[in-house]
C-alpha positions as CSV (number, residue, x, y, z in Angstrom):
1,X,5.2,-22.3,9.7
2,X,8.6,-24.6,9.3
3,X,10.6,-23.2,7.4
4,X,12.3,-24.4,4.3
5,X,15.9,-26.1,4.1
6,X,18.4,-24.3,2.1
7,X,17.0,-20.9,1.7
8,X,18.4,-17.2,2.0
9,X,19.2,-17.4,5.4
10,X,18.4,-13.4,5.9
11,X,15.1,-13.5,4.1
12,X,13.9,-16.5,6.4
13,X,14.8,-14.3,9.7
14,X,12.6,-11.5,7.6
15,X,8.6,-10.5,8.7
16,X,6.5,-10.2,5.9
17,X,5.4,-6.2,5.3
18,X,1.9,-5.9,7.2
19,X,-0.2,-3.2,4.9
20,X,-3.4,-1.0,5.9
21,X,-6.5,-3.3,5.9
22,X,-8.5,-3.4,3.2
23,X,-12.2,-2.1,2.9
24,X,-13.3,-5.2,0.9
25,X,-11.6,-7.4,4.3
26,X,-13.3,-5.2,7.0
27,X,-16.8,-5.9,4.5
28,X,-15.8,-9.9,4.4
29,X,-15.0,-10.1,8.2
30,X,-17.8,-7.9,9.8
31,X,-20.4,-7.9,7.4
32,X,-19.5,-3.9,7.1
33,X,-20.0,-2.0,4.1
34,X,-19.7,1.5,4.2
35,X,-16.3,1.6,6.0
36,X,-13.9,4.3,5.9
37,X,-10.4,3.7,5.2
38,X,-7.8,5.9,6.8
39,X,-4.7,3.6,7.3
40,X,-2.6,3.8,4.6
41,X,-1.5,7.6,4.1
42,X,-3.6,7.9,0.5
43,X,-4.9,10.9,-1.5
44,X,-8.8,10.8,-0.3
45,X,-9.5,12.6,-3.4
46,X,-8.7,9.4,-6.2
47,X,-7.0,11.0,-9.2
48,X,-7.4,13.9,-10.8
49,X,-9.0,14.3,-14.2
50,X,-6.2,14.4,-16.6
51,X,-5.0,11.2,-14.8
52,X,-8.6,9.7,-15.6
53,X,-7.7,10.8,-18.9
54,X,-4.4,9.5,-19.5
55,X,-5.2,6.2,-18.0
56,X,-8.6,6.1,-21.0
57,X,-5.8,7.1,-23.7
58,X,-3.6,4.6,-22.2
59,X,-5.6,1.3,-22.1
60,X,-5.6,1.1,-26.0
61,X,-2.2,0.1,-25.9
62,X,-2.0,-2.6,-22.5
63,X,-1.6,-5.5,-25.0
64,X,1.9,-3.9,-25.1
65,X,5.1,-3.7,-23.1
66,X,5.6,-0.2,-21.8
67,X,8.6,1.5,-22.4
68,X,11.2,0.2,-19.8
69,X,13.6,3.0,-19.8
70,X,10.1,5.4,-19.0
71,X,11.4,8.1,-21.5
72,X,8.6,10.8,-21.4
73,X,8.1,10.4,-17.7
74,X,12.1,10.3,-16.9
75,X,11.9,13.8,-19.1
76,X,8.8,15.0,-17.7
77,X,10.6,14.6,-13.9
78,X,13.7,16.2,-15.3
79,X,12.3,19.2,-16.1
80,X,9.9,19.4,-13.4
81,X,12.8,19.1,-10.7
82,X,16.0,19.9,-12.8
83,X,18.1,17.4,-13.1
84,X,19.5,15.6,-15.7
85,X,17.1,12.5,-17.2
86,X,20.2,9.7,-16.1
87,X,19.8,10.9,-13.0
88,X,16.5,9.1,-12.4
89,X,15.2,5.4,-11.7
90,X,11.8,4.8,-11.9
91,X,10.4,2.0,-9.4
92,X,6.9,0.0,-8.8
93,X,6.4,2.5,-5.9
94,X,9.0,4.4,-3.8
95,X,9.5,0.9,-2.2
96,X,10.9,-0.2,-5.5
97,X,14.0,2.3,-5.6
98,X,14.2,2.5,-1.8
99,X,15.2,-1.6,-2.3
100,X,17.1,-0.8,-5.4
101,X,19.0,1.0,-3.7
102,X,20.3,-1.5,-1.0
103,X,20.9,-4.0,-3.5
104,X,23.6,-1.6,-5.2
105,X,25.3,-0.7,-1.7
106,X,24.7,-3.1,0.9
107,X,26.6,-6.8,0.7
108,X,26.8,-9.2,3.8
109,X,29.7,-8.1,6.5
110,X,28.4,-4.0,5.6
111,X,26.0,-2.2,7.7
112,X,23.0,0.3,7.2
113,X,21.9,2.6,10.0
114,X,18.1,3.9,10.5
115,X,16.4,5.5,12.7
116,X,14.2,3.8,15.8
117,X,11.0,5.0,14.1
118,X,12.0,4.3,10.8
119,X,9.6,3.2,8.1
120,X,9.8,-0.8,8.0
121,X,10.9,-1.3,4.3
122,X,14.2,0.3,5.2
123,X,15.0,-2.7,7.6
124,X,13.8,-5.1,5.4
125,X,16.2,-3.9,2.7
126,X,19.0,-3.8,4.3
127,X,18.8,-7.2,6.0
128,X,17.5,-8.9,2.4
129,X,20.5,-7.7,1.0
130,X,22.6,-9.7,3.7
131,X,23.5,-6.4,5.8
132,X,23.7,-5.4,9.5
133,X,21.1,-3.5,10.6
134,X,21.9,-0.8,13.1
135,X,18.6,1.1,14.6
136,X,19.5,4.6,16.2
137,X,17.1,5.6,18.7
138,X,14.8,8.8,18.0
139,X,15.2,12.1,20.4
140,X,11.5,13.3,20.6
141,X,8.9,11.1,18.4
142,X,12.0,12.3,15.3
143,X,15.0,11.7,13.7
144,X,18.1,12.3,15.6
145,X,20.7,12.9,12.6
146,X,23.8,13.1,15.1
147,X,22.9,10.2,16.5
148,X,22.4,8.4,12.6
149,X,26.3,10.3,11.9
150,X,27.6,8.8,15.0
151,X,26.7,5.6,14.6
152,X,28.6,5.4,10.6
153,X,31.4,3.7,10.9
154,X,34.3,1.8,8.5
155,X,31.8,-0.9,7.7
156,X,28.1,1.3,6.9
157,X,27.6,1.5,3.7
158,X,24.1,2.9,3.5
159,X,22.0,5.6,5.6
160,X,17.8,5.7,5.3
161,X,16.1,9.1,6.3
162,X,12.5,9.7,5.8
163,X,11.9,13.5,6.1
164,X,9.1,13.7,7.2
165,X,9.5,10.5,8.5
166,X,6.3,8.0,8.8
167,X,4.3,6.7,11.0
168,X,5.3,9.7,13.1
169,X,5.3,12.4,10.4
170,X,8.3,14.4,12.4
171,X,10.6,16.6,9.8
172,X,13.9,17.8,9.8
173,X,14.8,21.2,8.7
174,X,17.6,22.2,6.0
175,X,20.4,23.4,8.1
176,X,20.2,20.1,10.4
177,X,20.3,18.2,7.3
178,X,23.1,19.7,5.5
179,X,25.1,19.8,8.4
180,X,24.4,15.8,8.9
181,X,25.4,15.6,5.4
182,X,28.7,17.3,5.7
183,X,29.4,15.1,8.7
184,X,29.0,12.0,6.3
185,X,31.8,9.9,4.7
186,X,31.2,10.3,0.5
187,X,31.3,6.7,0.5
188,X,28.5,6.2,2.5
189,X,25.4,6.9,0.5
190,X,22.4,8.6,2.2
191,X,19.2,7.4,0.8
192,X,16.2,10.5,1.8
193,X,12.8,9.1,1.2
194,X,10.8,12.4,0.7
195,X,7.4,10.3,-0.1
196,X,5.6,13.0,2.1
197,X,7.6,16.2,0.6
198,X,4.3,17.5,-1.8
199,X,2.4,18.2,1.3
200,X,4.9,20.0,3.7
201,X,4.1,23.8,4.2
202,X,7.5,25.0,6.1
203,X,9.9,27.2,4.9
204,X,12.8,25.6,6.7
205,X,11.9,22.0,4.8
206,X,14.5,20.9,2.6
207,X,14.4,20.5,-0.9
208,X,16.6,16.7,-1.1
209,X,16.5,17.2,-4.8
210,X,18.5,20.5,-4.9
211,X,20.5,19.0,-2.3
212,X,22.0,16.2,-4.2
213,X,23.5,18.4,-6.5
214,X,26.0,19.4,-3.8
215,X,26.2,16.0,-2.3
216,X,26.5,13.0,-4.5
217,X,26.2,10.3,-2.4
218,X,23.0,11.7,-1.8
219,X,19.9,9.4,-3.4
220,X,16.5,11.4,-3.1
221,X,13.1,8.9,-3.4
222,X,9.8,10.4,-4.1
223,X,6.8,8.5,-5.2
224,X,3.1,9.1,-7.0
225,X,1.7,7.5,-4.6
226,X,0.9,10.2,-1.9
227,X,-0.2,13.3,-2.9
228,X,-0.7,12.5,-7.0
229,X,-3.3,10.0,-6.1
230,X,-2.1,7.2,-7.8
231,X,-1.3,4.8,-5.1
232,X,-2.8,1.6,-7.1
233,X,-0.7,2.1,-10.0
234,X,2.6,1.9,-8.2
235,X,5.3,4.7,-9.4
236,X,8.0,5.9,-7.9
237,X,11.6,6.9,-8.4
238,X,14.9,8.0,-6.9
239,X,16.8,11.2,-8.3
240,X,21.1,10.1,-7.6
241,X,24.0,10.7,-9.6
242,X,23.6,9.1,-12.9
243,X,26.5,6.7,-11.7
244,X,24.4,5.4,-9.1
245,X,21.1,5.7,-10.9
246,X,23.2,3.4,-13.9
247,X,23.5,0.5,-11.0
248,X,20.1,0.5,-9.9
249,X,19.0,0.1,-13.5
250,X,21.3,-2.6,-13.6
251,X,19.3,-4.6,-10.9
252,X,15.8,-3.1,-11.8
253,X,13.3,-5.5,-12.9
254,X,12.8,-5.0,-16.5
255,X,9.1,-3.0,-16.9
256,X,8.8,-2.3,-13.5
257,X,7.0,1.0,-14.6
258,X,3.6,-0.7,-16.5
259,X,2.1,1.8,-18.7
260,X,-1.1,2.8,-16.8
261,X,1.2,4.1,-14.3
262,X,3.5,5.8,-16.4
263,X,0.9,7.4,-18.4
264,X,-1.1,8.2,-15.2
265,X,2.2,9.8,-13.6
266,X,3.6,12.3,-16.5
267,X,0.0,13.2,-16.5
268,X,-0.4,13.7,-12.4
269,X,3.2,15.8,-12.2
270,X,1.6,18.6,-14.7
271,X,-1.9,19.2,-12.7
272,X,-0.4,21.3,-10.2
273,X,-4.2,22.5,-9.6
274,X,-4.9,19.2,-8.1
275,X,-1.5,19.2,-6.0
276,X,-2.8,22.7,-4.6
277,X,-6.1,21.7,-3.9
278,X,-4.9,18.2,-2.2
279,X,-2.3,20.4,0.2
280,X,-5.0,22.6,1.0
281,X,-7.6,19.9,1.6
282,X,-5.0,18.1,4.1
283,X,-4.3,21.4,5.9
284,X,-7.7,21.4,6.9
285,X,-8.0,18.3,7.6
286,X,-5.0,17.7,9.7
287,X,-6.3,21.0,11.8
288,X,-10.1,19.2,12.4
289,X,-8.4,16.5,13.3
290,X,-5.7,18.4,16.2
291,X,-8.9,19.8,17.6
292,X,-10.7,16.7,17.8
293,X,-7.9,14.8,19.4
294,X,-7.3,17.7,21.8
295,X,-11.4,17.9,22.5
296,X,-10.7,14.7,23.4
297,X,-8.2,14.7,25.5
298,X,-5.1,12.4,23.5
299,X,-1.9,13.8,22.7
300,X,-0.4,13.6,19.4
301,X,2.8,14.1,17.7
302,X,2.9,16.9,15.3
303,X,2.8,15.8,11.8
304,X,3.8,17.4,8.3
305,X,2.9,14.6,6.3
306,X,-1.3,13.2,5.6
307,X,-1.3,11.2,9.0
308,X,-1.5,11.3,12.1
309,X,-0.1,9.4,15.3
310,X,-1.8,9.7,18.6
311,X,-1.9,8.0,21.7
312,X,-4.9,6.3,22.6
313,X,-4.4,7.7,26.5
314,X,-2.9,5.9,29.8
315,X,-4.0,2.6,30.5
316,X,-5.8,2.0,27.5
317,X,-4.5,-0.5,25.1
318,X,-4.1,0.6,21.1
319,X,-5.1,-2.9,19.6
320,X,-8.8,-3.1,21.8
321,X,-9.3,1.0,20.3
322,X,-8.3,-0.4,17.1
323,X,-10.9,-3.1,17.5
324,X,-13.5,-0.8,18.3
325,X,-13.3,1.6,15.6
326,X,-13.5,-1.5,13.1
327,X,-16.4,-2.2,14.2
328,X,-17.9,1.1,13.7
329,X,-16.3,0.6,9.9
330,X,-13.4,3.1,10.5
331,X,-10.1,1.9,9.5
332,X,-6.9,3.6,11.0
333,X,-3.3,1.9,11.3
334,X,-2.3,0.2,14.4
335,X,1.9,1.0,14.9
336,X,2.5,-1.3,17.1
337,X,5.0,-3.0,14.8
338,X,7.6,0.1,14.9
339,X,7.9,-0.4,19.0
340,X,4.8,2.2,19.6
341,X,2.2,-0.4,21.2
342,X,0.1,2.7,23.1
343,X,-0.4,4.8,19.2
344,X,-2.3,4.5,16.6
345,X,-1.8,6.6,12.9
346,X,-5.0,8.1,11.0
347,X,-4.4,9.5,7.5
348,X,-6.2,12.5,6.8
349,X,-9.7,11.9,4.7
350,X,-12.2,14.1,3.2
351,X,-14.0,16.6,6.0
352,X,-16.9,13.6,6.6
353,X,-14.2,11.0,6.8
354,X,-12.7,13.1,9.2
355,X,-15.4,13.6,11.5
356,X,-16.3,9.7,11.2
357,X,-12.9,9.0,12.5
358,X,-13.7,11.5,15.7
359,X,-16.8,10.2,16.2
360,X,-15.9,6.2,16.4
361,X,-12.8,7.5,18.5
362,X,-14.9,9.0,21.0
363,X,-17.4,5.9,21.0
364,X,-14.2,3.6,20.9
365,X,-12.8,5.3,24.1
366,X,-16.0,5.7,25.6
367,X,-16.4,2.1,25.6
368,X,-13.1,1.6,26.9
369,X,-13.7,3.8,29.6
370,X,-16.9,1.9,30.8
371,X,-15.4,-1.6,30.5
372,X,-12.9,-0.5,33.4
């Protein structure tokens, strides 16, 4: 496609953001219809029943705007994480803020630093807002925070961590990152997308909330989307100092929140039941899955989030496994696009998702191994 004269000349060098395929695609395409989706890191158990009852309470009023400023949930989220409601910006998703926040910091000649293995959003952020993107390569499948330090220099103005980070769901643990941010400039902000944090079980993760009450140029994202179950409704939000949060409002969309979502998320951060059952559920899973992988003789890389990220095995190539499973209606994530062309990422699903992901593996590699 040619493109247009006189356009943002950092947007045209941009790739659109490629997303999990769609059930209702694989169903147009192959004629499938019981597929199982498995790409795109979501709760397997849809929402929980206070949502669903929220969300009924809610509809009566869609022929309104929704509160911009989010005032119940922005108190809700202050209480439930103490901090101070100015504090917070709500966002259509954590991608929302995690852009939001690039806007505010980075400006053409200024730099932003990520890690090799870096979710692809924080790229895309950086260079839309007319930065310098400067990739830092990853020690061990994970985040290499001396490396990210080194590399900040007189002109970054902006540093994206993911802990744990995705498509490799690798952590790092609370001394690392406090030394990392001690080692930082104040005047560099730090942006810690902790999208996955609900479902970590380690006592050495860090809490980036508590954190940012030592470090202000901290900026702390978290989103609904993951363990709440609310992916489809789009909420997430950063937690900064209320100077910061001020200038991301100032470039937020106005009623970027609608109020499904915000109804649906106030409602979803109180049902701590459901959070317990989901981390326990994922637990599980994540161990059926390890066993299955190792019965079948792939290597992974050790995950904290809902995912998954194996190799397919030498001298097999990711894409043709990928193929295979579609056609057996299982849907994983091909990574191919974050420079890991031999990997592919499964969320975790219920236990019969689970095991229809082994079993189309095993037929998918099978096949492979037959074809050589």
């Amino acid at each position: 496609m040619t493109t247009p004269a006189n356009v943002n000349a950092p947007v045209a060098a941009l790739s659109a953001y490629q997303p999990g395929k769609p059930v209702e695609e694989l169903a147009r395409e192959r004629g499938i219809k019981d597929a199982v989706k498995l790409a795109s890191n979501e709760n397997p158990r849809g929402p929980g029943r206070r949502v669903r009852k929220a969300l009924s309470a809610a509809m009566n009023d869609v022929s309104r705007y929704p509160d911009g400023n989010g005032f119940r949930l922005k108190s809700a989220l202050a209480e439930h994480l103490d901090v101070r409601p100015e504090q917070i910006t709500l966002g259509n998703g954590s991608n929302d803020v995690l852009d939001l926040a690039a806007r505010v910091a980075v400006s053409p000649g200024t730099r932003g630093v990520v890690d090799e293995y870096c979710f692809v959003v924080y790229p895309l952020a950086i260079k839309s807002a007319g930065g310098e993107l400067i990739s830092v390569p990853s020690r061990d499948w994970g985040t290499d925070l001396g490396a990210l330090a080194a590399a900040v220099d007189a002109d970054t103005r902006i540093v994206y961590i993911a802990n744990p980070n995705n498509p490799t769901g690798t952590w790092v643990d609370s001394d690392h990152l406090s030394a990392f941010l001690e080692r930082v400039p104040q005047n560099v902000w730090v942006v810690l997308d902790e999208a996955y944090a609900e479902y970590v079980q380690r006592r050495e993760y860090p809490n980036g909330v508590a954190l940012q009450k030592q470090f202000p140029n901290l900026i702390v994202t978290r989103t609904f989307s993951k363990i709440y179950g609310l992916a489809a409704l789009r909420m997430g939000y950063a937690v900064s100092s209320p100077a910061f949060a001020d200038l991301m409002n100032r470039v937020r969309q106005p009623f970027n929140g609608n109020s499904l979502a915000l109804a649906a998320a106030e409602a979803a951060l109180a049902d701590v039941d459901f959070v317990r059952t989901s981390r326990e559920l994922n637990a599980a899973g994540m161990a059926r899955i390890e066993s299955g992988l190792r019965r079948l003789g792939l290597q992974w890389i050790p995950s904290v989030g809902n995912f998954v990220t194996f190799h397919v095995g030498a001298g097999r190539d990711a894409a043709d496994v990928y193929e295979a499973m579609l056609n057996e209606g299982v849907i994983v994530r091909p990574v191919a696009n974050y420079g890991m062309p031999n990997h592919l990422r499964v969320t975790v699903g219920l236990p019969h998702e689970n095991d229809r992901f082994l079993g189309a593996l095993a037929k998918a590699l099978e096949a492979d191994a037959s074809e050589r």
